[in-house]
Each structure stands twice: as C-alpha cells, then as structure tokens.
C-alpha positions in Angstrom: 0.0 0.0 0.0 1.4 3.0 -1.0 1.9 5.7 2.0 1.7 9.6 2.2 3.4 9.7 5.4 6.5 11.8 4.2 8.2 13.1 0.7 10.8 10.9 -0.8 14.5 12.6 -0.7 14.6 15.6 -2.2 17.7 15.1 -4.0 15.7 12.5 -5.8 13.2 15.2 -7.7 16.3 17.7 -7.7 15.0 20.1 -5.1 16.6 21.9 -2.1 13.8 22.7 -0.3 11.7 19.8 1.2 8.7 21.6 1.0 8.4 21.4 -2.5 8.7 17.7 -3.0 5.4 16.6 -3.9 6.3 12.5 -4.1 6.1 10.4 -1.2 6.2 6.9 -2.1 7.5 5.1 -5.3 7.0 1.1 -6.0 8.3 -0.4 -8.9 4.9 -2.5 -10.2 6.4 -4.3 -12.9 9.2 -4.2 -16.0 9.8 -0.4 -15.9 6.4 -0.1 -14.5 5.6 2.3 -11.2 3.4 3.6 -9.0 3.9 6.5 -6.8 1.6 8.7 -4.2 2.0 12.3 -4.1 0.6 15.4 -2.2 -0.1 18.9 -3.7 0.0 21.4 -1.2 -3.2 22.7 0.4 -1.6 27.0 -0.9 1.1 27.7 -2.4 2.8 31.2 -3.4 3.7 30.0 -7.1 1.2 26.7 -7.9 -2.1 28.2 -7.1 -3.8 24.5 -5.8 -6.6 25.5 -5.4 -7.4 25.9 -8.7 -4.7 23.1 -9.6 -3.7 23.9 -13.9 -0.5 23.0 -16.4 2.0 25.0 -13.8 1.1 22.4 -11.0 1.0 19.4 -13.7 4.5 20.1 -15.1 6.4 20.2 -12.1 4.7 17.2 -11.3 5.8 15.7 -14.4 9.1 16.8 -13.9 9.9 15.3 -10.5 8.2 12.2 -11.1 10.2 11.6 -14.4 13.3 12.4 -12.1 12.1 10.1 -9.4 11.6 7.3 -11.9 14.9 7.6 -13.5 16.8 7.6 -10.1 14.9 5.0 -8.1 14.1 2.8 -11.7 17.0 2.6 -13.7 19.6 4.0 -10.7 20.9 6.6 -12.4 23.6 8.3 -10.0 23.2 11.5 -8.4 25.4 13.7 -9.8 24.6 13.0 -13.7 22.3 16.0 -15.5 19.3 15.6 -16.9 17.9 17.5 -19.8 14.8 17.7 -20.7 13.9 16.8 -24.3 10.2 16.6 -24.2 6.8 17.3 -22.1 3.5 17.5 -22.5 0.2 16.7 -20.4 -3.7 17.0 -20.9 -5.9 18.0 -18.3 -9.2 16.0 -17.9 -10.9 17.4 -15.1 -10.1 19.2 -11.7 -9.9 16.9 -9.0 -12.3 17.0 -6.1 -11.6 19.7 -2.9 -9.1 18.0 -0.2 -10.7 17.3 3.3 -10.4 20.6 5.3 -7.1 21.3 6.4 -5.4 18.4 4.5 -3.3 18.2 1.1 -5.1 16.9 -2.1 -3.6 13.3 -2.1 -2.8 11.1 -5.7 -2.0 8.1 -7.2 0.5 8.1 -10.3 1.6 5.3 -12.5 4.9 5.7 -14.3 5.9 3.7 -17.3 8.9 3.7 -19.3 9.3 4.0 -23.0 11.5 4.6 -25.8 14.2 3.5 -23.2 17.9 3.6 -24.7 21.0 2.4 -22.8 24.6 3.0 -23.6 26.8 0.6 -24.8 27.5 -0.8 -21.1 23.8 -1.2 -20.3 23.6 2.2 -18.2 20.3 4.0 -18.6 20.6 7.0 -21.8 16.9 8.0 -21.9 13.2 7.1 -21.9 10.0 8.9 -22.4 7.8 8.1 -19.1 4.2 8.1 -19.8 2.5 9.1 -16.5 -1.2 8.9 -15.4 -2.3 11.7 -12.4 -5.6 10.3 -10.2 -7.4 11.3 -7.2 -7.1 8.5 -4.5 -10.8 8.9 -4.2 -10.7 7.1 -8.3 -10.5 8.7 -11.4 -7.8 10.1 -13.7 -7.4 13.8 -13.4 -4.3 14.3 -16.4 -2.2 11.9 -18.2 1.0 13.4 -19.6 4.6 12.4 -20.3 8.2 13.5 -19.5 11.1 12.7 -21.9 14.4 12.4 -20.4 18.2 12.6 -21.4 20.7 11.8 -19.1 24.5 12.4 -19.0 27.3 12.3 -17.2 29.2 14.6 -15.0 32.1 14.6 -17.7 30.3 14.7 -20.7 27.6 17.5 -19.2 30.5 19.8 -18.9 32.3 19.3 -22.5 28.2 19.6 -24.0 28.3 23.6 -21.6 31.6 24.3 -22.5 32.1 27.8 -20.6 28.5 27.9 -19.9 28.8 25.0 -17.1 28.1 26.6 -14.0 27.3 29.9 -14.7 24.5 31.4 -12.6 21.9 34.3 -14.1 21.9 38.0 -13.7 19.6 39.3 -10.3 18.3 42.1 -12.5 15.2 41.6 -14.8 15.7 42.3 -18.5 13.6 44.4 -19.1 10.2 46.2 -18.6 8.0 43.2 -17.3 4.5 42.8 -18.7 1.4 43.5 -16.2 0.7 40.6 -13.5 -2.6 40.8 -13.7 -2.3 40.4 -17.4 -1.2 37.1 -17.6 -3.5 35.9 -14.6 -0.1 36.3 -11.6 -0.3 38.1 -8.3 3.1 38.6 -8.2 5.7 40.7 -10.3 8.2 37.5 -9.4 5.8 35.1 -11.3 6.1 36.7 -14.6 7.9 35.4 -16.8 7.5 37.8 -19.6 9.4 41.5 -20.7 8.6 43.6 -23.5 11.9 43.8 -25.6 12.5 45.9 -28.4 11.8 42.7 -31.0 8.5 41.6 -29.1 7.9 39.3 -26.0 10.9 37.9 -24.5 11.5 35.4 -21.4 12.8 36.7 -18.4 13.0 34.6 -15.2 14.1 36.0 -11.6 17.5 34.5 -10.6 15.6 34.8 -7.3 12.3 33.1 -7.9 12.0 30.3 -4.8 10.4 27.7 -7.7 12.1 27.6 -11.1 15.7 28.1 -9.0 15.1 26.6 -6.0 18.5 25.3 -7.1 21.1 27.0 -9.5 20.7 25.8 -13.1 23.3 27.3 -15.8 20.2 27.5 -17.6 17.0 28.5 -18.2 14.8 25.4 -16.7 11.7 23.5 -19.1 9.6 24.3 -17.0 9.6 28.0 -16.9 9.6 27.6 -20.8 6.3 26.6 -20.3 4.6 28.8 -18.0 5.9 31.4 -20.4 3.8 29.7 -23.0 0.8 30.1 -21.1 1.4 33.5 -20.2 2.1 34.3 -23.8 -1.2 32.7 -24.5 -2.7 34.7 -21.6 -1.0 38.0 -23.0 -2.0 37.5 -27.2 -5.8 36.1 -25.6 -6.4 39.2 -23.5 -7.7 36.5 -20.7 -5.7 36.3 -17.9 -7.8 32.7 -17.2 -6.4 31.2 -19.8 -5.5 27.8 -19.6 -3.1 25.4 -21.5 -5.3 21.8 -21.4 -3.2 20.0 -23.5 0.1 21.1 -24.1 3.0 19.1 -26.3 6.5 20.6 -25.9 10.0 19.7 -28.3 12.8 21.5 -26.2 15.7 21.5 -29.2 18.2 23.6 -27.3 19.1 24.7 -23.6 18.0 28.6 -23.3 20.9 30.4 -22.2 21.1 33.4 -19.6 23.1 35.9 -21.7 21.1 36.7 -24.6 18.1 37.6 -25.2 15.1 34.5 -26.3 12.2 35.9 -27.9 8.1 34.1 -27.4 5.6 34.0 -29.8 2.0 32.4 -29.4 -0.1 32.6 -32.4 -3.6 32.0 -30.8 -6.8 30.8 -33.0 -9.6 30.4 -30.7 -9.1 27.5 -28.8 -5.8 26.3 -30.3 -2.1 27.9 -29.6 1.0 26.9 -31.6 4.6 29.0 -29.4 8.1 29.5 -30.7 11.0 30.2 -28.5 13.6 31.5 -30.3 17.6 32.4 -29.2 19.2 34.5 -32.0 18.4 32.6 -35.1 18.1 29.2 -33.2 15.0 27.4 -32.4 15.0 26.5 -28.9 11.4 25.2 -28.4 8.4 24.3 -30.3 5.1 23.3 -28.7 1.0 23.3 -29.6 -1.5 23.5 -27.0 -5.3 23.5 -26.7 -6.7 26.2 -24.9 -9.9 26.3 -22.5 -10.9 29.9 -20.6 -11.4 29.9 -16.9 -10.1 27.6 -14.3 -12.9 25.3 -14.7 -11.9 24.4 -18.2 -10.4 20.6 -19.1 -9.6 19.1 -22.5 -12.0 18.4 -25.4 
C-alpha cells in the first residue's frame, strides 16, 4: 500500500527545499512499470492548488520523471538531466481535499523509448505518466522525456556555460501581472523587448531556482507559453489543457530569447527562439477559466 506519510529525498526530484517535494512513495509495479503517491500542497505562493492547472502538472511531471529515472533505472546523483520533451492534458479538476489536508494522488509511471549506452547504463526514456485522485478517477495523463549524461560529458556539451548562474536584474520592462493571470511581479515570466515578448526569469524566484541551473529550466519555458497565451488572448484565465513541448536547445542566460504564441480560438501553436536558433516548439489546446479541461 502506498503511504503519504513523508516526501521521498529531495535530491531525488532535484529540489533543495523539502517543501516542494510533492512524491512520497514510489514502487516499482512491474518491468519499468511504477506507481507512486503524491501530495499537492493545500496553498502555495507560485502553484495556485486550489485551482490546480498546467503549472502544477508540469512540475509534477518533472519530478516524477526524475524520481523514476533515479529509483528505476539507478541513475547516479550527480549526472544532469535535460529535458527533451513534455506535454500533459488536463481532464478534469480533482475534487476539494478534506479541510485542512493536502489533495492526495496516485500516479503510474511507465517507461518508454528507453535507450541504454553501450555498457547497459540508462541513456533515456520517455515516461508516460497517469495523475488520479485517490478517491478514483484520472485527473491528467501526460509524459516526460528524459536525457541523461554524465558529469564529464555535461561539462564538455556547456563548454564555458557549465556553471554559470543568471543576472539578479530583470531584462527588461515586465508585462502586467494581472495580465497574464499572476499576483506577483516575481511570477512573470515575460518583458517587453525591443523585438516583441521575451522570457525573463528571476535569478531569485523560490520555484524555477530553488536550485542554480546554468540555464533557463523547461519548465519555466512553459509557463511562459501560457502566459504568452494569456497576453496574445487578452484572458488572464487562460488555460493550457493540453500542451505538447519539443525542447531543441538549452536557453541560455546571456542573450536575449524571444516568445511567440499565435492563438486561433481555442488552439495555440509557441516559438522560443535564441538569435536565429529554435530552442522550443510546442502546440496547446486552450480552455478559458479555471474550470476548463480538455476536449
């Protein structure tokens, strides 16, 4: 039986602070077959749970695809892990947590596409993962495709760029909060630049660097989407319900990476662009309001 008692490790979803650990069991069900129980967090400054959407799904995603990797295949600690791939539908909200407790889950994790090195060691997978309520039903299915190298290797792929830490000033003028549906001036992810919409992320926001990356992390690439969608929508409510990413190339810190979202009613197509370099693609369906789910 699986037990919400406490989060797993938090090195093993690659956070710092415990707090934001949302796994706290993992059982291996069969050949590269899981299931794990998680808890979303009755508030939360950043993931709004209350009216849980694609920001609380992705790091979801995320963590889970880390856990798997780690406690599945034993990858060790210290190797990286890039992103290649993510997307996710949303099929309904789940139902309100008992008062004063966190909204509980189930979560089965399966492995696909799986490639090892030469030597047998895990090289990457796409984990296809199903979201549910523990009271039944499946609340978002969705998928996180990872890449996995080595310490040695990591730092030939970064070249200069291994370890180096963004700037603590914003880059520019910063769209409106309530614009893109955030409370906070920290939670936008969005500037007006000279060229159109660029991405912007606080060295100092407590989510997307609750540890350093020399890079710009996935999943802020994705609430940028939505808050692209948000801005070119003039609704702040916006939602992404299904959402299917293609990362092609790690965003860097030092120059500047332009957004588009083309939106047609209830359809979105995003570009993320570095200089002349396609970093990200990604197509999303779109629902308005918090109540929305996919079609």
């Amino acid at each position: 039986m699986l037990s919400f008692d406490q989060a797993v490790p938090r090195r093993l979803v690659h956070r710092k602070s415990t707090s934001e650990v949302l796994p706290t069991d993992f059982v291996r069900w069969g050949e590269h077959e899981y299931v794990a129980a998680l808890q979303w967090p009755r508030r939360h400054g950043y993931f709004e749970p209350e009216l849980p959407g694609s920001a609380l799904v992705t790091e979801t995603i995320r963590q889970l695809t880390i856990l798997a990797c780690h406690e599945g295949f034993g990858v060790p600690l210290d190797h990286r892990f890039l992103m290649t791939g993510l997307g996710f539908a949303l099929l309904r909200r789940p139902l309100p947590a008992a008062a004063g407790s966190a909204t509980e889950l189930h979560a089965t994790v399966r492995a696909t596409r799986l490639v090892r090195t030469p030597a047998g060691a895990f090289r990457s997978a796409r984990f296809e993962i199903s979201l549910g309520a523990s009271t039944g039903g499946t609340l978002a299915t969705g998928h996180g495709d990872a890449l996995v190298v080595g310490p040695a290797a990591y730092a030939r792929l970064r070249g200069e760029r291994a370890g180096s830490t963004p700037p603590l000033g914003r880059r520019g003028p910063l769209v409106p909060a309530a614009a893109v549906g955030r409370r906070d001036d920290e939670d936008v992810l969005l500037v007006d630049g000279d060229g159109g919409l660029e991405l912007d992320v606080d060295r100092r926001h407590p989510v997307f660097y609750d540890h350093l990356l020399d890079h710009v992390p996935g999943a802020a690439l994705i609430e940028a989407c939505r808050q692209a969608a948000r801005l070119e929508a003039a609704d702040p409510r916006l939602e992404l319900t299904r959402f299917e990413a293609d990362f092609r190339r790690i965003v860097e810190f030092d120059a500047p990476a332009g957004i588009s979202a083309v939106v047609r009613g209830e359809r979105a197509d995003f570009e993320i662009r570095q200089g002349r370099r396609v970093a990200m693609r990604a197509e999303a369906t779109l629902a308005s309001g918090a109540d929305g789910a996919s079609r």
